[in-house]
C-alpha positions in Angstrom: -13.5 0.4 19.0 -12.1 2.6 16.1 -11.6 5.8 17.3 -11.4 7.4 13.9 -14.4 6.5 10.7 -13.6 5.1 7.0 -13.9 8.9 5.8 -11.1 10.2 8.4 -9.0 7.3 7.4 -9.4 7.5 3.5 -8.6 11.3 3.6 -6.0 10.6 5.7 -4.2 8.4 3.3 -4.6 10.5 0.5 -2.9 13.4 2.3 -0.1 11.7 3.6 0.2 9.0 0.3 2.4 6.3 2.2 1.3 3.4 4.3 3.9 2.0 6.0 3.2 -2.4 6.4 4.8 -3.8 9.0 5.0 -6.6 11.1 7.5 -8.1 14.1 6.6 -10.5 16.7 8.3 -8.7 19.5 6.3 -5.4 20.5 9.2 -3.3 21.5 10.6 -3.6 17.9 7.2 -2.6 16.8 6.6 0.8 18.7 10.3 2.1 17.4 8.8 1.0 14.1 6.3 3.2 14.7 7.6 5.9 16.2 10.1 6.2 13.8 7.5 6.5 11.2 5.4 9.0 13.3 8.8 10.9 13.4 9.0 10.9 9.5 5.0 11.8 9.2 3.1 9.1 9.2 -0.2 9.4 10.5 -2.1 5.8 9.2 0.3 2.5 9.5 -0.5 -1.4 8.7 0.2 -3.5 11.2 0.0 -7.0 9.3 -1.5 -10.2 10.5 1.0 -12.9 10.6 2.6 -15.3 12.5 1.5 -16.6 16.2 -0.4 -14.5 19.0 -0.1 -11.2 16.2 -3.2 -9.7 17.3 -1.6 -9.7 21.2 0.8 -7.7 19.7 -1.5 -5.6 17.7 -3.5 -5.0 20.9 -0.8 -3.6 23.4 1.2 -2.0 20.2 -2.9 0.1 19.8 -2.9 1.2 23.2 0.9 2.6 23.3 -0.3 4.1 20.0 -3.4 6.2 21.8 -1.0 6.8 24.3 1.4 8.1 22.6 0.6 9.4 19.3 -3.1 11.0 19.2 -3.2 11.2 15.9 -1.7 8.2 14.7 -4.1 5.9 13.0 -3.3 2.1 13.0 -5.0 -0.5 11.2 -4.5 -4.1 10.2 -3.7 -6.4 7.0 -3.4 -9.4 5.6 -6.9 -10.7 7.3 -8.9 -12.9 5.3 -12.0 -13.8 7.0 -14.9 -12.3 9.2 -13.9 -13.9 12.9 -10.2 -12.2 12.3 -11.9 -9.1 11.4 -14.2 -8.8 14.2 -11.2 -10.0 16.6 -9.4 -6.8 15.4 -12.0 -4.8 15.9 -12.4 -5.6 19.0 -8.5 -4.2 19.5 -9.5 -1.5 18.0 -8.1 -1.3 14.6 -9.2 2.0 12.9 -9.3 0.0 9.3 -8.8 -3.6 8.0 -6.9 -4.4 4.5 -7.6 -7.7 2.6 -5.1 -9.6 -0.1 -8.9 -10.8 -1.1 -12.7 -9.7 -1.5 -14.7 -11.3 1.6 -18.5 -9.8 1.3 -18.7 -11.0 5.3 -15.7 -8.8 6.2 -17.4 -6.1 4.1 -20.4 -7.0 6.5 -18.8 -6.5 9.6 -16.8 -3.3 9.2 -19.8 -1.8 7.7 -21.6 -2.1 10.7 -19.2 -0.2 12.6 -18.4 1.9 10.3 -14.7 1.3 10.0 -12.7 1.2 6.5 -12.4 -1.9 4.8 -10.0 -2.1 1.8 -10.2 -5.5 0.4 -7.3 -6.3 -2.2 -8.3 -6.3 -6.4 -6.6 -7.7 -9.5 -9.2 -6.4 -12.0 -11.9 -3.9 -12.8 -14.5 -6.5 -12.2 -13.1 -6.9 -8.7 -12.8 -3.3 -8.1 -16.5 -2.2 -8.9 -17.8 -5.3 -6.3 -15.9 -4.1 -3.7 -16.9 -0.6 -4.1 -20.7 -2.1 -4.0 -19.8 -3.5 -0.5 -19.0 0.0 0.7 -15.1 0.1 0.0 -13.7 3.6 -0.3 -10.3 2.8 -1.0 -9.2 -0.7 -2.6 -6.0 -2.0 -2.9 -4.5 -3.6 -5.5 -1.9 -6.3 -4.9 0.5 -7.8 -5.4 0.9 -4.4 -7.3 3.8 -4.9 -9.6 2.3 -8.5 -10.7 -1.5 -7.1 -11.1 -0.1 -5.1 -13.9 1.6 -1.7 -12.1 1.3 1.8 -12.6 -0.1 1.0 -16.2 -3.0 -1.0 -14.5 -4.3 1.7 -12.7 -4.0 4.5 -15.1 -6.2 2.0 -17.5 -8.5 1.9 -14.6 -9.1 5.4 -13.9 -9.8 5.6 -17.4 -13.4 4.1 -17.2 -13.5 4.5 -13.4 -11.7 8.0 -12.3 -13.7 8.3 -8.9 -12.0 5.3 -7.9 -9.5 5.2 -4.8 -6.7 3.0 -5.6 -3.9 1.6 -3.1 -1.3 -0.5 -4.6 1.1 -2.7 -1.8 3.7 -4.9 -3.7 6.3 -3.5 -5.9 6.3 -0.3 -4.4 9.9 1.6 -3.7 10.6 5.0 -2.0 12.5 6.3 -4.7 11.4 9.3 -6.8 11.4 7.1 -10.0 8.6 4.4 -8.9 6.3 7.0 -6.7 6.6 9.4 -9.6 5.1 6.1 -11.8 2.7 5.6 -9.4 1.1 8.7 -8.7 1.3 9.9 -11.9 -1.1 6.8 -12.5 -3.4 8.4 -10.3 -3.0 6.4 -7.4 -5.0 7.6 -3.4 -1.7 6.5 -2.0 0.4 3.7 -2.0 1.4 0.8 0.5 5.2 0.3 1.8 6.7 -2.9 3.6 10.1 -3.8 3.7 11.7 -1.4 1.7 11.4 1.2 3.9 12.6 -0.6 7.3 16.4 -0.6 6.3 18.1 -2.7 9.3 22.1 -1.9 10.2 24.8 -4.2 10.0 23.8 -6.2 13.2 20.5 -6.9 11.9 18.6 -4.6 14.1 16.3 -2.1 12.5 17.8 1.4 11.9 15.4 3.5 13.1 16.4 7.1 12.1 17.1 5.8 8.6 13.4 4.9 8.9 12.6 8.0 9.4 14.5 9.8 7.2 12.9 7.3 4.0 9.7 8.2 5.5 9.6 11.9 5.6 11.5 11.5 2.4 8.9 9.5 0.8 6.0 11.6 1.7 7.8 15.0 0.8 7.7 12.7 -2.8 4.1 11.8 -2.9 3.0 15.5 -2.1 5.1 16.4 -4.4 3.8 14.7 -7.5 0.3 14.1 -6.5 0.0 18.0 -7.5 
């Protein structure tokens, strides 16, 4: 089960204001990924759900995680209905993000109590989800929803809102200063931040560096 509730989770991300999203079919790959995150500060990650036998992976790549990093917690994306959900769960993720609003995956982590951050492309779509119980919502694909300019509109009419864009986010000073200026909770990471060397392979104390980097940035202009 989760060891950590939607409340823990939602501060969390606020404090530290970068998700890193990640996924790689071979586990070793993914626990350098993470510890080279750890490293830079991370304390919530997004391990997505693609491509076959993900949630084996998931599964071992949780238990390292307790093992290894107390205070680490991981979650999982790109699910889309309630059997993948309560699968998960069962592995225990500590939060579950959505590209889409399910009410039955609202359902289920409400009964455990564990965050559920279903993606939104509107205002229509952010006030059901927060009916469902969602504390933070994540917009996406963020650039293409509408950007940093979407989300300051929201928090015009809706400023207790908890916003998470994933898409069309960089690590650069220029495009977090956009975002949390818009008043974002934090923001959501994939590729961008897991530069690779020459021989393909994932650099791992560049990752690190962009990391720490990125949430010295988000502190920085959240104030």
């Amino acid at each position: 089960m989760a060891r950590y509730s939607r409340i823990e989770v939602a501060e969390t991300m606020k404090n530290t204001g970068i998700v890193p999203v990640f996924y790689h079919k071979d586990l070793s790959v993914c626990k350098e990924v993470l510890k080279a995150c750890y490293e830079g500060g991370t304390r919530v990650f997004e391990f997505t759900n693609r491509g076959d036998y993900a949630h084996e992976v998931f599964g071992e790549l949780n238990k390292y995680c307790n093992e290894t990093f107390n205070d680490m917690m991981l979650g999982v994306g790109s699910v889309i209905d309630a059997g993948t959900t309560s699968l998960y769960l069962q592995l225990g993720a500590n939060f579950i993000v959505s590209p889409i609003i399910n009410t039955e995956m609202a359902k289920t982590c409400n009964r455990r109590k564990v965050a559920w951050m279903p993606g939104c492309g509107s205002v229509t779509e952010i006030s059901y989800a927060e009916e469902l119980g969602a504390e933070v919502v994540k917009i996406f694909p963020g650039s293409q929803v509408g950007g940093p300019s979407f989300v300051k509109a929201v928090k015009g009419p809706f400023p207790w809102s908890s916003i998470m864009p994933t898409g069309g986010v960089s690590p650069t000073e220029e495009n977090l200063k956009e975002w949390f200026d818009a008043g974002v909770h934090c923001v959501g990471i994939g590729s961008k931040l897991f530069t690779k060397k020459q021989d393909g392979g994932y650099d791992y104390n560049s990752i690190t560096k962009i990391v720490k980097s990125s949430i010295e940035m988000a502190k920085k202009f959240r104030k």
